[in-house]
Structure formats: C-alpha cells, structure tokens
Residue, then its C-alpha position, 0 to 999 in steps of 0.5 A: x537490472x541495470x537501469x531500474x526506473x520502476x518507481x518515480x525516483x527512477x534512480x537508474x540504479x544498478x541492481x545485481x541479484x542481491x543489492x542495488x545501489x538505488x534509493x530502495x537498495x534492493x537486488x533483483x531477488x525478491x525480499x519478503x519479510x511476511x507471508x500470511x493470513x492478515x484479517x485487519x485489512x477493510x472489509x471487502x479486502x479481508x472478508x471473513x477468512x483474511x487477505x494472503x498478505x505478501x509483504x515485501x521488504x524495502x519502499x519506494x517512500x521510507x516516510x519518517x513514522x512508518x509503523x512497518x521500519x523494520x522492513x520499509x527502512x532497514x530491509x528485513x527480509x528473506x530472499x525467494x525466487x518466482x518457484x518458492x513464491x509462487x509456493x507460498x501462494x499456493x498455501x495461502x489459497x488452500x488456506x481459504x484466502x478471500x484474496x491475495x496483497x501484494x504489499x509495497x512490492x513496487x521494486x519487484x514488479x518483473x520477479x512478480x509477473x514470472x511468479x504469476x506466470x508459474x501460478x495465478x491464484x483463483x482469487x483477486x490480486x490486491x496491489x496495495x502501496x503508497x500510491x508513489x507509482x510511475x504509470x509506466x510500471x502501473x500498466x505492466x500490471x493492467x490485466x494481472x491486478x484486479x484491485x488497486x489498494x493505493x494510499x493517499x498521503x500527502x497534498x502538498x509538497x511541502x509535506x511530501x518531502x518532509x515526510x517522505x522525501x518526496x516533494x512530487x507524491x501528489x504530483x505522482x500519486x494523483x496520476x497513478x491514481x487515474x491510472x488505476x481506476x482506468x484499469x480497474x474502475x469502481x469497485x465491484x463485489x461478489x454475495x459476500x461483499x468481496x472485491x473483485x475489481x476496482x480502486x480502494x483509496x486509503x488516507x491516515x491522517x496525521x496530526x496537525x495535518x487536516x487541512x492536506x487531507x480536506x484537499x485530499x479528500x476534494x480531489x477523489x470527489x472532484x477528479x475521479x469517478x463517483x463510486x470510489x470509496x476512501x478508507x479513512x484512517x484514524x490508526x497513526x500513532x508515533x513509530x521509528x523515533x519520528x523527529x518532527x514534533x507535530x508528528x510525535x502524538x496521536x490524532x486528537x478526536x477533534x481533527x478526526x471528527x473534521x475530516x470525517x465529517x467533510x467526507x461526509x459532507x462530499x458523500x465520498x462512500x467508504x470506511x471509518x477506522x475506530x480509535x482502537x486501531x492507534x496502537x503498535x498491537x497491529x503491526x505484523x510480525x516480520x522476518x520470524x519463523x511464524x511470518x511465513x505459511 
C-alpha cells in the first residue's frame, strides 16, 4: 500500500509488506500480539464461554496512559498472513467462543476481509477500537461487522490532543459513531443475552476529567437512538509512565459517583464496572508463546 488513508490521520504513508513510515508504523502484513479466549469483556460481548479476542499490534491513537504500550506504542507482535489468521479463528470457534473481537485492528482492514474471505466464524464479529475511525474505512466493513464496540475518550480538543495527539477525536469520533449505528443500530440479543447485532459505547473516565465525560455522555442521549447502551469504566489506572500529572492516579470514588449518577439521571441503558477493575492484573499477556491458541 502506497497511500494508506485508513485512519483520520490519513498519513499517505508508504506501507511495504513489513514497515511503514506512517504515524502506526506498520507494514501490510498483519502484526498480532494475542490471540485467545478473553472473559472480561461486558457481558453480552464475553457470555460465559469468552470473546475470541484477536489483538493487533499498533494504533491509530497511542494515548500517553494506554495499559496495553506494549503493543499500541512500541508494536509488539508476530507476523500472520489471512490463511495462518483465518486458522487461528478456527481454533477459537472450536473453542466455544460467544463471539470473536477484532481489537484496534483498524490499520489492517483489507488483510481482515481476505482472512474472512477464507473463513467466516459462525458467531458475531466484534469491532471493538478507539472509536478514531474514518467513514470511509468503516463502511468497508458494513455487512461483515455484526457489532460495533467503539470507545468514547475524549470531548474536547483540548484533551483530544493532549491525551492522544488527536485534537479532531471527537470530531472524528462522533461521526464514525453515527456510522456504526446506521450499520448496525441498537443492540439486539439471543436466549443467553448475546450480541448479535449492534453498538456498544465505552467510556473510562479519567481523573479530574468528569466534565468531558458528562458531555460525552449528553451526546449519546442527544445525538443517537434511544436504545444504545454505555459501558461506563471505572477501570483506569496510571500506565507507561504517563507525564501529566491529573493523569498520574486513579479516579477517586467522588468523580465515579458523579458521572455515574448523571448516566443515571439520562437513563442511558448499559453497564457499571467495579473498583476492582483499576488494576494492572487484567492487562493480557502479549507476544509470549501462551498469548496464542
């Protein structure tokens, strides 16, 4: 690929088979750093048995306290082609899998259409990402994606860029958003509440940042259908030496409860994450012989 627009930043990058010279500094060849059962997902994502979770080295973002560095950050991965992917899906589905997540697997969007040409998993295909999408990408995908797990960061510009180095994320964010609930609309759910089709909004608060995510929260009640749930996280704790200093502890229980309880007051459906979650112990294992089935 020699002209890679895939993700806003539209870098026209170079992209031979191994590197790119783009702001993810990928090749073409599909680098994964985990592919494996994940059973901490929401609930109608991970059921029971788990979500085959497929979690692609690189991003689109790079937000300065991503738990997941290792891989978003600095790349680390292994290589696999459509065939050897395509392989790896089978095991997962043999495996019982409610339903299978493509993770900020945005840069790779062509190289996952072929691998779903050769094998098309009989369970819902989960796009879960930052949310930082182009359309245009997006609708590459309207047809094959049954469900749409995207993040919600950040409101303002400010933030955007500080935080990720991306002062269009809302801008951006808010009209992929749209997009994916015109693919897939409101949630729908078989007999064991799973999935099938849909939009799934995530928002981690951030400390000392309630107030982006009280206007977050407004634009799901006002700007989309009634029906789409927010998984609301409580789960951020300080990762990969994060320099700014409001971003160097956890959320306090006070700025829980307030945005809580202005979800409550739109009577946004969803899901409310437990303190428990704000620690390292859930950040997967990357790129060791066990990350792979």
């Amino acid at each position: 690929m020699t002209d890679c627009t895939l993700c806003p930043r539209s870098c026209h990058a170079l992209r031979t088979e191994h590197e790119g010279n783009g702001f993810c500094g990928l090749g073409e060849t599909m680098k994964i750093a985990r592919i494996a059962p994940h059973l901490w997902e929401e609930p109608p994502i991970s059921g029971k048995r788990g979500t085959g979770a497929v979690f692609f080295s690189g991003c689109t973002l790079r937000c300065v306290y991503c738990q997941n560095a290792e891989i978003s950050h600095r790349n680390a991965g292994r290589e696999f082609t459509p065939a050897a992917l395509a392989d790896s899906l089978r095991r997962l589905v043999d495996m019982g899998m409610e339903t299978i997540s493509f993770i900020t697997a945005t840069p790779f969007v062509p190289q996952i259409l072929q691998t779903l040409a050769i094998y098309r998993p009989p369970v819902p295909l989960v796009w879960n990402s930052s949310g930082y999408e182009r359309v245009e990408t997006l609708r590459m995908l309207e047809g094959v994606i049954d469900i749409y797990l995207p993040d919600l960061k950040h409101a303002s510009s400010s933030m955007g860029k500080l935080c990720a180095g991306a002062g269009d994320y809302f801008e951006k964010t808010s009209l992929a958003i749209r997009e994916m609930v015109r693919q897939c609309g409101v949630p729908t759910y078989n007999e064991n509440g799973i999935m099938q089709r849909g939009v799934l909004i995530r928002h981690l608060i951030l400390p000392g940042c309630t107030g982006e995510s009280l206007r977050l929260l407004d634009f799901v009640h006002d700007e989309l259908p009634s029906g789409i749930p927010v998984s609301l996280m409580q789960q951020y704790v300080p990762c990969n030496d994060v320099s700014i200093p409001v971003l160097q502890r956890r959320i306090t229980k006070r700025e829980y409860t307030r945005v809580q309880e202005h979800m409550l007051a739109l009577e946004l459906p969803g899901f409310y994450q437990g303190p428990t979650s704000a620690t390292v112990d859930f950040i997967p294992v990357f790129n060791a012989p066990e990350s792979f089935v």
